[in-house]
C-alpha positions in Angstrom: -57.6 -163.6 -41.6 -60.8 -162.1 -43.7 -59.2 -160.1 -46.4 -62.9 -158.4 -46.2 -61.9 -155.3 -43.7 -58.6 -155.0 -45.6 -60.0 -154.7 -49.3 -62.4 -151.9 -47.2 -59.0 -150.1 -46.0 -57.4 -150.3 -49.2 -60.8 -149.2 -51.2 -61.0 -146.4 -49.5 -57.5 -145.0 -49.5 -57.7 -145.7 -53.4 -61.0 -143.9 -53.8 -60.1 -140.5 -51.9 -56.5 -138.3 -52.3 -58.1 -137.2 -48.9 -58.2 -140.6 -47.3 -55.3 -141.2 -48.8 -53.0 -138.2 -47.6 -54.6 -139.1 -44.2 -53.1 -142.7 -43.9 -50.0 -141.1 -44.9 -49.9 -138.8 -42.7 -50.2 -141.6 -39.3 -50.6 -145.0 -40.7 -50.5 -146.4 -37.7 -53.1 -143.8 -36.6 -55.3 -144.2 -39.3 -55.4 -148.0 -39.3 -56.4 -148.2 -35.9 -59.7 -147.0 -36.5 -60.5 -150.6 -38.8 -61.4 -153.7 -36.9 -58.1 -155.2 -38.7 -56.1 -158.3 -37.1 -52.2 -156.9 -36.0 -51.2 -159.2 -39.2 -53.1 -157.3 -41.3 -52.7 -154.1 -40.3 -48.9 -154.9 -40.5 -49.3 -156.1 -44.0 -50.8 -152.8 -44.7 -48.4 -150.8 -42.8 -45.7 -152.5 -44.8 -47.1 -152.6 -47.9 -47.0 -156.2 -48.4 -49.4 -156.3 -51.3 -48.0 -159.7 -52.8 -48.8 -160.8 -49.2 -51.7 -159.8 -49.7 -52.8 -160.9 -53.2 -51.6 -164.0 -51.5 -54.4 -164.3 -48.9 -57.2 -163.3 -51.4 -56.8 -159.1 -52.2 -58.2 -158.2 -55.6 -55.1 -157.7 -57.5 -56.7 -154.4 -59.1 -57.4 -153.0 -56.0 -54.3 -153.4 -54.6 -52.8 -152.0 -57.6 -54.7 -148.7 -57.0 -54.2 -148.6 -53.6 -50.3 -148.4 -54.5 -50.8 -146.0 -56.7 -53.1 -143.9 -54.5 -49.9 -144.1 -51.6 -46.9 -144.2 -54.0 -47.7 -142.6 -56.8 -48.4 -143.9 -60.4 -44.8 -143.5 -61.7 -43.9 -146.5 -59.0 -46.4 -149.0 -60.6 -43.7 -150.7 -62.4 -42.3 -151.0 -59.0 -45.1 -152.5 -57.6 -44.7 -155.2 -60.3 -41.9 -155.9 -59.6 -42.5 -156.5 -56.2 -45.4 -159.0 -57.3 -43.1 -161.4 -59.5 -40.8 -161.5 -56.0 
């Protein structure tokens, strides 16, 4: 896995309320346009984001992307998910 393609995914849906309304819209859709390994793009799909800071994701990046898809009154929730 080369966390590369997946810190471009996640980048972008944190950089643009566009981008991001559009993976919300079709994840599954949107993803498939993103060279991403079916491990990744399931990790994305599910947002498996300790998963991911696992494997390499910038932890700050991954925090915005949450944000960008859940909203920033579910950060603490994202937090939580970290510690496991």
């Amino acid at each position: 896995m080369s966390i590369h393609t997946v810190e471009r995914v996640l980048y972008e849906i944190a950089s643009s309320p566009a981008i991001a309304a559009a993976y919300k819209a079709d994840p599954a859709k949107f993803l498939a346009s993103y060279p991403l390994e079916a491990e990744e793009a399931q990790m994305v799909l599910g947002l498996r984001f300790r998963e991911l800071t696992d494997r390499g994701l910038n932890h700050m990046l991954a925090m915005r992307a949450f944000s960008a898809l859940q909203g920033r009154d579910k950060v603490s929730d994202y937090l939580r998910e970290l510690k496991g």
